[in-house]
Structures are given as C-alpha cells and as structure tokens.
N, C-alpha and C positions, 0 to 999 in steps of 0.2 A: 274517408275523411277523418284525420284524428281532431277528437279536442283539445283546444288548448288548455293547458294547464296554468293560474296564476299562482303563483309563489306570493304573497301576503304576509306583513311581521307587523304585529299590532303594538304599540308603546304606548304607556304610560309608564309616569314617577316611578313607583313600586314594584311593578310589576306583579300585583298580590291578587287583585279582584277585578277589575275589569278587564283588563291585557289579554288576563285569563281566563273570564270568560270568553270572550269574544275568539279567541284562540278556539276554543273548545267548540264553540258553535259554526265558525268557518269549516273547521274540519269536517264535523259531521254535514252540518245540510250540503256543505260543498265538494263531499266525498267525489272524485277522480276530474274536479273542475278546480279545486284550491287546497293547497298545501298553506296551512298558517302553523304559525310559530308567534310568541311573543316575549317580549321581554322592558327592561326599564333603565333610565338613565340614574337609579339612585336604587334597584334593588331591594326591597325586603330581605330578612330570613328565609321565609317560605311564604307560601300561599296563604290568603286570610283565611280561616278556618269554616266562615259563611259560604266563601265560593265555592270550597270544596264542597261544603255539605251540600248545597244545592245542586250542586253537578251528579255529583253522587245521587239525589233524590230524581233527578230527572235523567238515570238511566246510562251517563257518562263514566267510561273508566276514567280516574282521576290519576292515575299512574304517570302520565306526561305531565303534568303539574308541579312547577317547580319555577322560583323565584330568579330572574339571571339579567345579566348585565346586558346591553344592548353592542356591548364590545365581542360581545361571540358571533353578532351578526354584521360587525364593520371591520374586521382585520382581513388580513391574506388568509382567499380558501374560504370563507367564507361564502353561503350560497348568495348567486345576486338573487334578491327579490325585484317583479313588479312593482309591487305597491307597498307603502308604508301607511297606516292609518296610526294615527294618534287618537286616544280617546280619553285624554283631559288633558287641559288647558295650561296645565304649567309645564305637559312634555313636548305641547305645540309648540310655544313661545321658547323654548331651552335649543340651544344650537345642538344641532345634529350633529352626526359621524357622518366623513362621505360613507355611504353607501356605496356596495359594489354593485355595477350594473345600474346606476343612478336610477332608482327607483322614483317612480312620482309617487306623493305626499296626499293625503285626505286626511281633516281634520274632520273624527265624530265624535263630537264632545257628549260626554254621559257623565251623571253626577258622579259621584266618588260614593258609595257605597259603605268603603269602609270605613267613610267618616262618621255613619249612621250613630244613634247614639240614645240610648234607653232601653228598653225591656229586647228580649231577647226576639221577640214576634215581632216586633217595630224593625229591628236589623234585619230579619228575614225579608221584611216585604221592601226594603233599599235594596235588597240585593236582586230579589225578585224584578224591582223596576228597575233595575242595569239591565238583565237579562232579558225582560221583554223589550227593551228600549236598540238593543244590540241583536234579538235574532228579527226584530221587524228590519234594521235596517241592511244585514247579511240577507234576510229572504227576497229586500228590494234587490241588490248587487244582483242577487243569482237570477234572479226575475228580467234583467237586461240582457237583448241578444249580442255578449259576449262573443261570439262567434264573426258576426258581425260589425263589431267598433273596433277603431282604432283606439290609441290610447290614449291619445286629445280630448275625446269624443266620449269614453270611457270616464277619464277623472274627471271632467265637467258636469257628468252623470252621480257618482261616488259623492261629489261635494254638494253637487242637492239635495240626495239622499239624507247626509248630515246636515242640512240645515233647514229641511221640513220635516222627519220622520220623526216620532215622539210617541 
C-alpha cells in the first residue's frame, strides 16, 4: 500500500518569513507524506534574515530559501498542488491565480513576525512564536489519518486546525 503524498504551497504577501517557515517545517516533519513549497503575491528581495537565522539555529539547510512570485505556481506546467494554505490575512483576502489542479484553500493566520520591532531578542522570540505557532499546527495536519480522509473531510479538519491551535 503506497502513501499518499500531498503537494502543499503555503502563501503569504512577501513571501520572507512565515511562507518560509512553514515551507521549511512541512517538509521536514512531513518528509515522504508532503512536498511544500511557498511563495507570495507581492515578493520580497529575499528571505527575512530572522527566518533564516532561526532555520539555520534549529538545524535546517536554508539553501531552498528564496523569495518568489506565486506566478511560478499558477502558469502552464506548473505542479497542481492539493492544498494551498495562506498564513496571513491580506494573502487570504487578495484574489488568487487559478491554480492547477484546483487546489483547496486553508486559511492559518499567524502574526507577521517581520513586523516585529525593537531590540534584536524581542525579533527573535516573534519569530520564534511564528514557528512554534506553525510546527504545532503542521504536527496537528500530520497527526490526521490522511490515509483515511477524503479531501472534504480533510479541509474541514485543516480549517480547525487554524482556528484553535495557538
């Protein structure tokens, strides 16, 4: 019996620091059950320089790290994904690309980190609380017998996820 594999593209605005975390941590805990990818409708330069550091501090190659348009995941040839999650509020409400393979949609809103703003320790623990905010609710996702849901069944589970886990 193989498993399934979910295809996953996480969005936000920037694509800098949360997108990217949460990218980083689908892939790991959800090594040979989730291939994630993310990106943003308005792009950064590159990645916020806190995400990396803390990716980096907890053990992640940061080398897939990289700031990109959400137009690499909606043109021809493009992989379809499953699911899209958005993880703040102005990429939920911002009209979409279709997507290939009409993905269904999970809003898990997580504050913006890199709005954070004071001493350099204070940035750290915003960033910190994105990341524990984002692998408790990737550890819920993987914690559901997948195997067993359909995808009805599934995003109805995904969307409570996001709106009790904290």
């Amino acid at each position: 019996m193989s498993v399934r594999v979910y295809t996953v593209l996480v969005l936000c605005t920037g694509n800098s620091a949360r997108s990217i975390l949460a990218e980083a941590i689908l892939n790991r805990l959800g090594e040979g059950r989730i291939v994630a990818g993310s990106a943003g409708s308005q792009p950064k330069d590159e990645p916020h320089p806190h995400a990396l550091r803390l990716l980096e501090d907890k053990g992640y190659d940061t080398g897939f790290a990289r700031s990109k348009s959400w137009d690499e995941f909606a043109g021809s040839g493009a992989p379809a994904m499953d699911l899209i999650f958005t993880v703040c509020d102005s990429a939920a409400a911002e009209a979409c690309p279709v997507w290939p393979g009409h993905p269904a949609t999970v809003h898990w809103g997580i504050p913006d980190p890199a709005a954070a703003i004071g001493r350099d320790d204070e940035i750290r623990a915003a960033f910190e609380l994105a990341y524990g905010q984002l692998e408790e609710r990737v550890r819920a996702f993987l914690d559901l017998p997948l195997g067993d849901m359909a995808m009805p069944e599934l995003v109805k589970e995904l969307r409570q996820i996001g709106e009790t886990a904290n």
